[in-house]
N, C-alpha and C positions, 0 to 999 in steps of 0.2 A: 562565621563563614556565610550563613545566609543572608546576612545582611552585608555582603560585597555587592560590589560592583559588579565582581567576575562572575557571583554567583549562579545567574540566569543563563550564561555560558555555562558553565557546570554544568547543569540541570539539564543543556542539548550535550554535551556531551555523555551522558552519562545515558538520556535516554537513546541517543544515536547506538550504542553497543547494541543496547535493549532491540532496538526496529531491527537491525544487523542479524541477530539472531532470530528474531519474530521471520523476517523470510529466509534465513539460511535454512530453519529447520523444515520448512514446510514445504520450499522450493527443493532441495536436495535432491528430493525422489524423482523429482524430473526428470534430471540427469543419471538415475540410478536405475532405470527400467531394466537395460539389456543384464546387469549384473545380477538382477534379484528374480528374473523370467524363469533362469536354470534350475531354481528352486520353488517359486512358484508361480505356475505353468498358466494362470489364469491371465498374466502380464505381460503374453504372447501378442495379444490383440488390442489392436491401440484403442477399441469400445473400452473394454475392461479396464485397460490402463487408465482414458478420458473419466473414467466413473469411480476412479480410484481417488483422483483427484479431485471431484466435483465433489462428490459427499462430503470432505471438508467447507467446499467454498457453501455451499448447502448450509450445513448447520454454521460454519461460520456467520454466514449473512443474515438467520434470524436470530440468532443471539445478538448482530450488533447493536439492534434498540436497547435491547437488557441491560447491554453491557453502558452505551452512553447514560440511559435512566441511572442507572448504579453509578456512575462515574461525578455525575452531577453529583451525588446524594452522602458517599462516602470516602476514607480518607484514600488520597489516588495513589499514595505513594503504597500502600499496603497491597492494594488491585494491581499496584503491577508490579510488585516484589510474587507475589501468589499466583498471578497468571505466567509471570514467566518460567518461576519454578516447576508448575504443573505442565506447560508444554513441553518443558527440557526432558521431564519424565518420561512424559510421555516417547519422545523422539531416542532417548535409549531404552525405552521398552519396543519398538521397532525392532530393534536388533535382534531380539530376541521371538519377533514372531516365524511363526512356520507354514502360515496359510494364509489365502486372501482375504478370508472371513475377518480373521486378526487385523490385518492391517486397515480392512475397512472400519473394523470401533476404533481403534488408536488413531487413524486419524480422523474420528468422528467427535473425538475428544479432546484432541489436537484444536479442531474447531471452535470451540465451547471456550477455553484455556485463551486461543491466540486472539480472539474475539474480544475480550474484556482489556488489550492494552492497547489500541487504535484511540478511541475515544478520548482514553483516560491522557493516554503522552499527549497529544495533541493538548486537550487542554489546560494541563498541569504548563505547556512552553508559552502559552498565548498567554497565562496568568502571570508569567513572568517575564516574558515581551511584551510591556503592553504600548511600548513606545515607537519609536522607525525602526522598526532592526525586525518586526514579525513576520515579514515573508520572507528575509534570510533566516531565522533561526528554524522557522518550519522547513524552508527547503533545505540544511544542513540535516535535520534531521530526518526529513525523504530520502538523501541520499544512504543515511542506514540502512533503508529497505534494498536499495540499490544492492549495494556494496555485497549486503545478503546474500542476493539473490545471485551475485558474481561469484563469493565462496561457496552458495549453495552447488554452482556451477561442476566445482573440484568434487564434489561428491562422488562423481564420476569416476575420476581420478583418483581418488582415494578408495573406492569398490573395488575399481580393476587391481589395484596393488595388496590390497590388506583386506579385499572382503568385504562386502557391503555392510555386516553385521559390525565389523569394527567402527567404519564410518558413523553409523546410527549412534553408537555408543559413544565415541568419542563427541562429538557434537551436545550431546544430551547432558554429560558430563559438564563441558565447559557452561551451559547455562545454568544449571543448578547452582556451580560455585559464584557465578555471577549477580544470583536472587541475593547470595550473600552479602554481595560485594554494597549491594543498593542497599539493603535493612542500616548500613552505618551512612553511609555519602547523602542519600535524596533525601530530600524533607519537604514538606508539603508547604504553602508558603502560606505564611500568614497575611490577611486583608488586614487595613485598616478602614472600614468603611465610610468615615467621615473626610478622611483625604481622598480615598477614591471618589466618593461620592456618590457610589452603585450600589445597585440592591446584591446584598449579598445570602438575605435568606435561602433555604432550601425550599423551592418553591412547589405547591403539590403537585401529586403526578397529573391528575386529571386535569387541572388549569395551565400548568405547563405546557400537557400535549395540546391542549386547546388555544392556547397563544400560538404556539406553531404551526399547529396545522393551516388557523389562518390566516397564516402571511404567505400570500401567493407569489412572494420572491423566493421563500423558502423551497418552493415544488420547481420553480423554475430549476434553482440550485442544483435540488435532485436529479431533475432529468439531464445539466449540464454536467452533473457528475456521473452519469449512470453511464451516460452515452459513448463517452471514450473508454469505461471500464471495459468495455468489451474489446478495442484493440487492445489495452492496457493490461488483461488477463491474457488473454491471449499471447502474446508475445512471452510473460513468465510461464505460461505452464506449457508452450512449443515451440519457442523458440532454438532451444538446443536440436530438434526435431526437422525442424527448418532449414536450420543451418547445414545440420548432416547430409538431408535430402538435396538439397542445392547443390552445394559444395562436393558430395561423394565422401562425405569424411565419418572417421569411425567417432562416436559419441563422444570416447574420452578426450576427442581434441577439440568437435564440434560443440562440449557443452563448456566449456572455460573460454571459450572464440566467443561463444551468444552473449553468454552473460557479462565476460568484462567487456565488451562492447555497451550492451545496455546499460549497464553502469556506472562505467568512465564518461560517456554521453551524456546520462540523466546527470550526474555530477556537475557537468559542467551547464549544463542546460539550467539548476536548481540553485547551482552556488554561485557562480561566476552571471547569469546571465536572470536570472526570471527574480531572485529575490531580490537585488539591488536595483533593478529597476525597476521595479514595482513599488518599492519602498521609497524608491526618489521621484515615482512619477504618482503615485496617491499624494504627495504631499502639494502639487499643483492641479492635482485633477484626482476629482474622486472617484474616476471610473477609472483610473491610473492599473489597478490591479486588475479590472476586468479585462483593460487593454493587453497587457502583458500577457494573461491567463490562453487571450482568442490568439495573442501572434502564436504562444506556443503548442498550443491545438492544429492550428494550419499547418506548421511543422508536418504533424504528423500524416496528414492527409497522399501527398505524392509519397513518402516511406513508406505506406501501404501499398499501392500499387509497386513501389519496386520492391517489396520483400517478398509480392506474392508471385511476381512475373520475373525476377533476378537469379540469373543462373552462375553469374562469376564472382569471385571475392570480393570484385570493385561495387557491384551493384548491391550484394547481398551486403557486406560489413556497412557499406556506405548508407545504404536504406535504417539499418539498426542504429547507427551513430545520428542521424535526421531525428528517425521516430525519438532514441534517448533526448535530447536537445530541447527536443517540444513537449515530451511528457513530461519533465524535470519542470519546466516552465509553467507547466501546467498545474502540474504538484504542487508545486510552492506557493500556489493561490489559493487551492481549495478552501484551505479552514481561514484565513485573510479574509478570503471575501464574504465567508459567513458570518464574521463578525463584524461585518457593515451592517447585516441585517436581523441577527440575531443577540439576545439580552445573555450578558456572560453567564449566567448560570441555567442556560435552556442550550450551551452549544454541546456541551457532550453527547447531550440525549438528539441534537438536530444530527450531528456526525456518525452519529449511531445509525442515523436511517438513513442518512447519504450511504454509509457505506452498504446494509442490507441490500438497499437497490443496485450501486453498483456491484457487488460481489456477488450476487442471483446475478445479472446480467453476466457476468466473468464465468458464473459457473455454466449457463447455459451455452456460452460462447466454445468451454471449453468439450463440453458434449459434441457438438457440433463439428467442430472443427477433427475431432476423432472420429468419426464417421466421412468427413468431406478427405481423411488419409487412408481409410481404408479403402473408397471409392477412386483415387487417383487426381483429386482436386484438392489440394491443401494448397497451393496457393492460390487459386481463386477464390475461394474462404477468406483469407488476408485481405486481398484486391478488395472483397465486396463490400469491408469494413469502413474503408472511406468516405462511404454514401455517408453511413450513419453519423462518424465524426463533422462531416460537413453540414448535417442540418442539426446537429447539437449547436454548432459554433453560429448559426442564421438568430437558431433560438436567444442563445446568449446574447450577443451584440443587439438585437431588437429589444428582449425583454427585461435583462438585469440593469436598474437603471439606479445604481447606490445614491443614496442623496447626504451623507456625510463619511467621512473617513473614520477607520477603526483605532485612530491612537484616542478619541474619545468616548468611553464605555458608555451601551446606551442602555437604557432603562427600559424596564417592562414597558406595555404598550397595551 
């Protein structure tokens, strides 16, 4: 079977569940404030909520060097058979907490757990796309996170009917049995390195980072990654919040509205529109994916002013189906366009520290933005955010300037 055709499909399929449940479990709580407030009272205030949820992106963000260094280094498919059993855990051990204290180490641990399978999927799909199809199969598998972050949405929905504590558990459940499902299906691929013709050693830590560090496309990268995390968290961790405030609507409707909106969008934004072209436009220009990456960045730019200033269904959904469209497009470039400049066995540990800077930037975005609702500005908060996407995307277009395309693997440097 691993030596199909279909196989490297498999392999987005199978880690698409995996992404699916990486933001169902962590997105959930979003939508599960008002159900879990009656019992603990600390969840009253949207500070303590906003800090509820940052401590994850927190430790998540400085585990992700760890996690890519380790992902480079050992077997991936076992890193994410283990990372995702131990968030699943952790997500029905939720259930069963009774105070804020608890929930803040469980999802401090959540962090630590969901942090070691970003890097690892990622580059386990590029190992096996190595041909025209890598910014569809990474955008297929973005939409995982998506799709997440829509059932995380039902959370709500399933609080209000059955209890939030059943929620936790049931979700937690369904990923444990799932670690199972991976230990027989995924398999780690074997190199041949004389056909490939790339360095496949594991290369040391301290000359690794020192290759990278010096490649000043690599920090460009960074900051073109960093810079949209902050609408891009943002919109997961308030957007149900958004919607409610806007719209007048009670959470359990407001939070299935946000997220199968950002979703269905990013969906089509990732599948239908940023991967295929991308992949058909690197093949006559090798800035082909840079170009795709900035249209779907622009996207996002007016979505922000109407998400933060939009008071009707038309302006509000409308704004959320923009912003999805161009994030999705955006998505599906990221780890593409690393691999124009980075040597395949240095990209786990480079997307390790993309993500560190963007998810610190999402966590402080999300701080912020919990304090700009308690003072009666959450949507100027959103509005403000377009500055910042707008001189990310100046940066991009000016500085990332690829000088070969990623269907041939390049070598140390």
């Amino acid at each position: 079977m691993v030596n199909s055709k279909k196989y490297p499909w498999i392999v987005v399929a199978l880690l698409w569940v995996v992404a699916l449940l990486n933001y169902m479990d962590r997105q959930m709580l979003s939508t599960m404030k008002d159900s879990m407030q009656a019992d603990i009272t600390e969840l009253n205030t949207a500070e303590a909520f906003g800090f509820l949820m940052a401590i994850f992106l927190y430790i998540y963000a400085f585990m992700s060097p760890v996690a890519g260094v380790v992902a480079d280094r050992v077997n991936r498919k076992w890193l994410i058979v283990g990372s995702l059993f131990v968030w699943s855990a952790v997500t029905y051990a939720m259930g069963v907490a009774t105070n804020y204290n608890q929930l803040l180490i469980l999802r401090g641990i959540m962090g630590v757990s969901e942090a070691l399978y970003i890097p690892a999927g990622l580059a386990m799909i590029t190992d096996y796309h190595t041909g025209k199809t890598r910014s569809l199969a990474i955008g297929i598998h973005m939409t995982g996170l998506y799709t997440g972050s829509a059932l995380g949405g039902f959370g709500a929905t399933v609080a209000a009917n059955y209890g939030w504590h059943s929620a936790f558990h049931w979700f937690g459940i369904i990923g444990m049995v799932y670690a199972l499902v991976l230990i027989v299906f995924l398999k780690e691929k074997k190199e041949d390195p004389i056909a490939q013709n790339i360095t496949t050693t594991k290369m040391p830590l301290l000359k690794g980072l020192g290759l990278l560090f010096s490649n000043m496309a690599f920090w460009v990268i960074v900051f073109y990654f960093a810079a949209p995390s902050l609408p891009g968290w943002a919109t997961k961790n308030w957007f149900p919040t958004l919607f409610a405030g806007s719209l007048d609507m009670e959470m359990k409707e407001a939070g299935p509205l946000a997220t199968i909106t950002l979703a269905v969008s990013s969906f089509i934004g990732a599948v239908f529109i940023g991967g295929p072209l991308s992949d058909r436009w690197v093949q006559k220009n090798v800035k082909g994916r840079v170009y795709t990456s900035a249209i779907g960045l622009s996207l996002t730019i007016p979505s922000l002013i109407l998400l933060g200033y939009g008071s009707t269904i038309v302006t509000v959904v409308g704004a959320g189906v923009l912003f999805g469209i161009g994030f999705g497009m955006f998505d599906a470039n990221n780890m593409p366009i690393l691999c124009q400049f980075v040597p395949k066995n240095l990209r786990a540990t480079a997307y390790g520290f993309m993500n560190m800077v963007g998810v610190l930037a999402g966590a402080a975005i999300t701080q912020v933005l919990g304090k700009f609702k308690d003072h009666g500005n959450f949507g100027f908060g959103f509005a403000i955010l377009s500055v910042i996407v707008l001189l990310a995307l100046v940066i991009q277009l000016y500085f990332l300037k690829p000088t070969t395309n990623d269907f041939t693997e390049i070598n140390e440097k």
